[in-house]
N, C-alpha and C positions, 0 to 999 in steps of 0.2 A: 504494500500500500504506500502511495507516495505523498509525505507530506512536506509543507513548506517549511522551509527549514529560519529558525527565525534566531536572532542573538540583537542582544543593546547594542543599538549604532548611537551618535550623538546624544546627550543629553536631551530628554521627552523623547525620543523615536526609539522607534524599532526598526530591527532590519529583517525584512522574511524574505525569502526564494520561494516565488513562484514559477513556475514553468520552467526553469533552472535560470532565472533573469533575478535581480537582486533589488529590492525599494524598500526604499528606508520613508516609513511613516510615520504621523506623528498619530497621537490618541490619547484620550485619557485612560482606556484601559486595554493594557497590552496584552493581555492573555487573553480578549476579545480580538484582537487585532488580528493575534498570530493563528485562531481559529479560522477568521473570515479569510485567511491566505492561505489558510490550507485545504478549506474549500472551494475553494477559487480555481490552486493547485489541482484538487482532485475532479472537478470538472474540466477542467483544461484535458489533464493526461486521458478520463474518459472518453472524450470525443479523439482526441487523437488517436486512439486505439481504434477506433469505431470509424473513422475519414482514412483518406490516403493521403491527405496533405501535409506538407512537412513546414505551409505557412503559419510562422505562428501567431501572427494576427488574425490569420483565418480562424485558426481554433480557437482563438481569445473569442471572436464575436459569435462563434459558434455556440460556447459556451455561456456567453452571458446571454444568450437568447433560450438556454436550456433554464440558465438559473431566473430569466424575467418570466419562462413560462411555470416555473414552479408558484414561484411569487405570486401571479394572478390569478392561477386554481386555488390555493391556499387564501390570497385574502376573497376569491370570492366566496371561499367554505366561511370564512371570518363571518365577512359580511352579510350571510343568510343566518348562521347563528347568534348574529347578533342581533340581528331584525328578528329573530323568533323570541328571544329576551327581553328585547324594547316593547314587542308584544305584550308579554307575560306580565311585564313590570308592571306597562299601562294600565292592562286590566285587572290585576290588583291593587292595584291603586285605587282604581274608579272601586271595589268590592267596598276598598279601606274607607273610602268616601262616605256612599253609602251606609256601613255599618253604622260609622259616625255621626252621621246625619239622624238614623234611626235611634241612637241614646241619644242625642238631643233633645229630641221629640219627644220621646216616652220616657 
C-alpha cells in the first residue's frame, strides 16, 4: 500500500510525497495534512494502475474527479439525511407546540 511519505519541513509546514513529487504545506493540523496526502497518494497510484498513462497530471485530474465524485454521492446521502431530520425536528416541534398550547388551556 502506498502512502505519502510526510516529515517537518520549515517551521508550521509539512513536507509529504505525493505521487513520489515532494510539497511542503502549511496547516494547523498536520496529522490531518499528512492523511489528506496520503489519500490523494493513494488515488493517484489507483488510477495509475487502472490507465496506461504514465502522464502525471493526467492521473492527478483523473483522480481528483474520482475523489469530486465521491464527495457528491456522499454529500448528497448528507443532504437527504438531513432533510429527513429537518423533517423530524419540525414536526416535533409543531407536537411540542401543541402539547403546550393544550396545558395552557386546561
Amino acid at each position: 500500500m502506498a502512502t505519502a511519505k510526510a516529515s517537518q519541513a520549515a517551521a508550521g509546514s509539512i513536507r509529504v510525497e505525493i505521487y513520489d513529487q515532494a510539497y511542503n504545506l502549511r496547516g494547523i493540523d498536520p496529522e490531518y495534512i499528512v492523511k489528506l496526502a496520503e489519500y490523494v497518494d493513494l488515488k493517484m497510484r489507483a488510477v495509475s494502475e487502472k490507465t496506461a498513462t504514465a502522464d502525471s497530471l493526467r492521473v492527478a485530474v483523473l483522480a481528483a474527479l474520482n475523489i469530486a465524485d465521491e464527495y457528491h454521492l456522499l454529500k448528497k446521502r448528507y443532504d437527504a439525511i438531513a432533510s429527513i431530520y429537518e423533517q423530524r425536528a419540525s414536526s416535533l416541534s409543531g407536537m411540542l407546540d401543541e402539547i403546550i398550547d393544550e396545558r395552557k388551556i386546561g
